[in-house]
ROPAKE-648243 format. One line per 4 residues: number of its first residue (from 1); their letters; for each residue x, y, z of C-alpha. Coordinates in Angstrom, 2 decimals, m for minus. Layout:
BEGIN
NUM	A	X Y Z | ...
***
This chain:
BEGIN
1	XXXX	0.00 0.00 0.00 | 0.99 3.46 m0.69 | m0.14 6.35 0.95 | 0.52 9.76 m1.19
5	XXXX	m0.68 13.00 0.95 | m1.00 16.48 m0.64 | m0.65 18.79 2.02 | m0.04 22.24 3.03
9	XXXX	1.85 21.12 6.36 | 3.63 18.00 5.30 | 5.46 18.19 8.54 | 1.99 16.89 10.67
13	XXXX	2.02 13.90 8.38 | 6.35 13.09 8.20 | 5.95 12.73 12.25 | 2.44 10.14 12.19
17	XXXX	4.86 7.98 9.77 | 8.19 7.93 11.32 | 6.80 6.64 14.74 | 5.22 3.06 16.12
21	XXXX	4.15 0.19 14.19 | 3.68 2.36 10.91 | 7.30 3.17 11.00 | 8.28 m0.63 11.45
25	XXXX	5.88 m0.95 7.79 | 7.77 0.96 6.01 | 11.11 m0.37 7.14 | 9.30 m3.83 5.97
29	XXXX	8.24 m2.68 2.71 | 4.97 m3.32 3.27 | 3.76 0.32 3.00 | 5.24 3.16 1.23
33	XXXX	4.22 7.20 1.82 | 5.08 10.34 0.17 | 4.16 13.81 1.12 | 3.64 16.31 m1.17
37	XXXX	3.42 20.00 m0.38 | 0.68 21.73 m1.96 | 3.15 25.20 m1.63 | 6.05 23.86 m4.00
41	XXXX	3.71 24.17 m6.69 | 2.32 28.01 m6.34 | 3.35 30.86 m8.59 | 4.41 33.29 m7.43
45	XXXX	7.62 34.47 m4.67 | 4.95 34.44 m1.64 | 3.84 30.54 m2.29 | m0.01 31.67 m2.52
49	XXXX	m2.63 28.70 m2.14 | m5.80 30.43 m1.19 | m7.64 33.77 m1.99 | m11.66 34.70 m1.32
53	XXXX	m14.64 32.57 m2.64 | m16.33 33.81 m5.75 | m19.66 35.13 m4.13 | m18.72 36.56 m0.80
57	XXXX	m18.50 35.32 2.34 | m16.02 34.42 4.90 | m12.87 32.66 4.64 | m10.15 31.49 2.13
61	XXXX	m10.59 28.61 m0.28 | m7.51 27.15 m1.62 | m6.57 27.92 m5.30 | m7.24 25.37 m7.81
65	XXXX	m3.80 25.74 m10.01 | m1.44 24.84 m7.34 | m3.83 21.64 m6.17 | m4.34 20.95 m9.92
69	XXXX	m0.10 20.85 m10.37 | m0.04 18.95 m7.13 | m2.19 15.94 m7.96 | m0.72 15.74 m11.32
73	XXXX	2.69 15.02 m9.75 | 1.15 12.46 m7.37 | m0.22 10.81 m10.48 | 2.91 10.72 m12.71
77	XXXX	4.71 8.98 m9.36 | 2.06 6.47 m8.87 | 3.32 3.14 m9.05 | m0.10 1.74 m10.31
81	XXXX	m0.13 1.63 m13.98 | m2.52 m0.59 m14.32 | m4.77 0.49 m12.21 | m5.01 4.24 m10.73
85	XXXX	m4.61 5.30 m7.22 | m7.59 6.13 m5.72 | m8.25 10.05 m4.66 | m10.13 11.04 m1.80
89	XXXX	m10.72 14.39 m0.65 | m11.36 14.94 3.28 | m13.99 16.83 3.82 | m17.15 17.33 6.16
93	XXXX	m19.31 16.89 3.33 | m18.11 13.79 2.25 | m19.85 10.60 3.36 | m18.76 9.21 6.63
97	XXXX	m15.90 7.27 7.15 | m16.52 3.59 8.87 | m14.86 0.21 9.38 | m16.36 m1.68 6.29
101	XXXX	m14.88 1.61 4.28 | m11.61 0.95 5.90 | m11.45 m2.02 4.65 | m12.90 m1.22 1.03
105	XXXX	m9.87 1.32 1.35 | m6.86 m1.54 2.80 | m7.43 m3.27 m0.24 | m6.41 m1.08 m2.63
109	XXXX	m2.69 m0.42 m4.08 | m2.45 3.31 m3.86 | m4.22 6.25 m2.19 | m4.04 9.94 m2.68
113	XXXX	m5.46 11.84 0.36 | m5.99 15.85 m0.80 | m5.95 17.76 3.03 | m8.01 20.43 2.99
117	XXXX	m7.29 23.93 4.69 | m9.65 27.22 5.43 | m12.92 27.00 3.50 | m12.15 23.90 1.79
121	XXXX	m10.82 23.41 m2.12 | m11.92 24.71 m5.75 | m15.33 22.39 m6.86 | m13.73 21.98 m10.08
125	XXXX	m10.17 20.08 m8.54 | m13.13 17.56 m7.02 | m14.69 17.32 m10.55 | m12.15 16.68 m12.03
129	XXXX	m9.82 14.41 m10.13 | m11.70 12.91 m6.95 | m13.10 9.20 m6.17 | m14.21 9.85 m3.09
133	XXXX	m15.14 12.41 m1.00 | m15.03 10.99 2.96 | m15.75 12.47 6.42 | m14.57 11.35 9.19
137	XXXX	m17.50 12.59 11.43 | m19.92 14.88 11.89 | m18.13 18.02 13.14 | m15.75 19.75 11.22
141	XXXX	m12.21 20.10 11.76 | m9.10 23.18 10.53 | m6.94 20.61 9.58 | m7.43 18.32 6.64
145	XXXX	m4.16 16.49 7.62 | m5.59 15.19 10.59 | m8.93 13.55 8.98 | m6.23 12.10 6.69
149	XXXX	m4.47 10.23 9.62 | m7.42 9.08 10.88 | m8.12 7.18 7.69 | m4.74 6.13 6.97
153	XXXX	m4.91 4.80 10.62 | m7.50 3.01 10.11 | m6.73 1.21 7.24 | m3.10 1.07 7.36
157	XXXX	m3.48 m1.61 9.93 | m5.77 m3.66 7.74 | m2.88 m4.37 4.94 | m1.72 m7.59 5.22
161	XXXX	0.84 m8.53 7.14 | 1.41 m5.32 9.12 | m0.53 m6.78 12.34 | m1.19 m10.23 12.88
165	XXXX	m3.97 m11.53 11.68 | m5.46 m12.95 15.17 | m5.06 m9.43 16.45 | m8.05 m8.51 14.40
169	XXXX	m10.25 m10.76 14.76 | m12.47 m9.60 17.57 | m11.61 m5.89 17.63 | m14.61 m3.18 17.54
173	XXXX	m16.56 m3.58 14.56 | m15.71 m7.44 13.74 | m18.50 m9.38 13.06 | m20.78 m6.13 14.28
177	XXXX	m20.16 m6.24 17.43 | m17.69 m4.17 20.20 | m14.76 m5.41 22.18 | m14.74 m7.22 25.42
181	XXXX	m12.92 m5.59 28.44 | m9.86 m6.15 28.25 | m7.65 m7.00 31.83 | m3.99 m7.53 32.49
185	XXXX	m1.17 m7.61 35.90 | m1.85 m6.87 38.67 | m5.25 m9.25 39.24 | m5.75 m7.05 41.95
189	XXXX	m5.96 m3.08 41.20 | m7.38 m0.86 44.16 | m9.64 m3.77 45.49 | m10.69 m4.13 41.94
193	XXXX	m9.81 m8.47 40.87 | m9.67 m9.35 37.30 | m13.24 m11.44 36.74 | m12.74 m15.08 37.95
197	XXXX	m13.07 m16.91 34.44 | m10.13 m15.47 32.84 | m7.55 m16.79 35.35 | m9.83 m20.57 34.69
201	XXXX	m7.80 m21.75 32.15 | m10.91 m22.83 30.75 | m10.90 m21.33 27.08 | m14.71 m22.09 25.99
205	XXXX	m15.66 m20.58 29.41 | m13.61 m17.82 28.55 | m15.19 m17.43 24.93 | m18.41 m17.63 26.14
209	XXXX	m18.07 m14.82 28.66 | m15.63 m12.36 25.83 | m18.41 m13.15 23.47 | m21.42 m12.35 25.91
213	XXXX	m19.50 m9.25 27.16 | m19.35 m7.98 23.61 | m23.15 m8.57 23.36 | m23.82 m6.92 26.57
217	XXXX	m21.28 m3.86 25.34 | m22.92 m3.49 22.39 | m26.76 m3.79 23.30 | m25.51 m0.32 25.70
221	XXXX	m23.27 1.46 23.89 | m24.53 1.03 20.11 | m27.32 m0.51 19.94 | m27.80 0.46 16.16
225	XXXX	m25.69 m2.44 15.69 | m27.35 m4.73 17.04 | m30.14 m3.99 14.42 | m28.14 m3.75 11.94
229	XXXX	m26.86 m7.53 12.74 | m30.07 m8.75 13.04 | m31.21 m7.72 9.76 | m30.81 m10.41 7.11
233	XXXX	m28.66 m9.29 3.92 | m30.22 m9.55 0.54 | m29.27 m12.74 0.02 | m30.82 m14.51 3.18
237	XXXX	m27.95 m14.36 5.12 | m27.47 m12.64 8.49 | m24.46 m11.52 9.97 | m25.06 m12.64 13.68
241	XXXX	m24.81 m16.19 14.57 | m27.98 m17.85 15.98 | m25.10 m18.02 19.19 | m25.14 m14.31 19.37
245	XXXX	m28.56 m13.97 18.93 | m29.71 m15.93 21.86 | m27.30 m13.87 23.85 | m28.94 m10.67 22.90
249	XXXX	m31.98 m12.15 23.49 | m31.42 m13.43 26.73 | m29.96 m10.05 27.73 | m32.64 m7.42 26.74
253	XXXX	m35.44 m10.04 28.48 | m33.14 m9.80 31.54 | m32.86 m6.07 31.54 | m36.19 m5.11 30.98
257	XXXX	m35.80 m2.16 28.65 | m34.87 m1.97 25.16 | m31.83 m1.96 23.88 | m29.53 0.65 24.36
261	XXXX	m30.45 1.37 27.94 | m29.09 m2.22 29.29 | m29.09 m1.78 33.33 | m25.38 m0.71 34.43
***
């Protein structure tokens, strides 16, 4: 995977990939990023990239010939021939960013992540060049760089062989459900023990109660999940097990309520 980021602070970026397990990719070869600032490319002595909205109204937009110059250097470096990286513009209008696009995204062999600054970029640099448009939430942010690092965070992880594959097996969002609580030393904090089954040794015990934790997680913290894993797919198939779904049903009978409001 390479990660190409047009930027006006290229410095934010150069410090997320010279640190931690990212770092340790690129020394493997297994991921490759470039930075590319959006200033080398303006006119004239000052390195101008923005200037007022056609229109009115406040703020700076960023120019469209130094972008334009930009992304055509990204895509005369690109290392897919065959087939094109794909560009994706951060933005709050974009649609939002998830774990099922994160993985859409791991799979591919090349993105270009345009950061955003002030009022946002020229319409006609996302007509012309742009995939996807992506937010990373609802709430908008000053710096495009950092909704970049969230996605390249997100699906950096999800190349192969960068983590091991075990790792992500039950993580948030696997199989649509949450993560059980996690313990580790000591198995006694502040009068708090570590629950009694996980220092059993008995690993379907153990299973059971990870598996009915995430259940129990889920049902309080999102239970719009829980629908969603419910619902069956267009082809008959459901992504909950008939496992899981006993769970959930024996939990929201015990509770009382509906989901979402599980007892503490």
């Amino acid at each position: 995977m390479k990660y190409t980021i047009l930027t006006l602070f290229p410095e934010i970026t150069d410090a997320f990939f010279a640190n931690s397990i990212i770092a340790k990719a690129i020394k493997r070869g297994i991921i490759e990023y470039h930075a590319i600032n959006i200033r080398d490319f303006a006119a004239d002595k000052h390195k101008t990239c923005d200037d007022a909205p056609y229109g009115g109204g406040p703020g700076m937009l960023m120019l469209p010939e130094p972008l334009d110059l930009a992304i055509k250097s990204a895509l005369s470096a690109s290392s897919g021939k065959e087939k094109p990286p794909r560009i994706i513009y951060l933005s709050p209008s974009g649609r939002l960013f998830n774990q099922e696009l994160a993985r859409n995204l791991a799979a591919e062999r090349e993105l270009i992540l345009i950061c955003g600054r002030y009022e946002g970029i020229d319409q006609r640099i996302i007509d012309r060049y742009v995939d996807d448009e992506i937010s990373i939430g609802d709430y908008v942010l000053s710096s495009g760089e950092a909704a970049a690092l969230a996605v390249i965070d997100a699906t950096y992880r999800l190349v192969d062989d960068v983590i091991c594959a075990d790792s992500l097996e039950e993580e948030s969002f696997s199989g649509g459900l949450l993560e059980y609580p996690q313990f580790t030393r000591p198995e006694v904090f502040d009068t708090i023990k570590v629950p009694e089954v996980l220092l059993s040794g008995h690993h379907e015990q153990i299973r059971l109660w990870r598996l009915e934790k995430r259940v129990e997680k889920t049902l309080k913290q999102r239970p719009d999940l829980i629908q969603k894993g419910r619902e069956f797919a267009s082809d008959g198939s459901r992504v909950f097990s008939d496992e899981i779904i006993s769970i959930i049903d024996r939990l929201t009978a015990q509770s009382f309520i509906e989901p979402g409001k599980l007892k503490e």
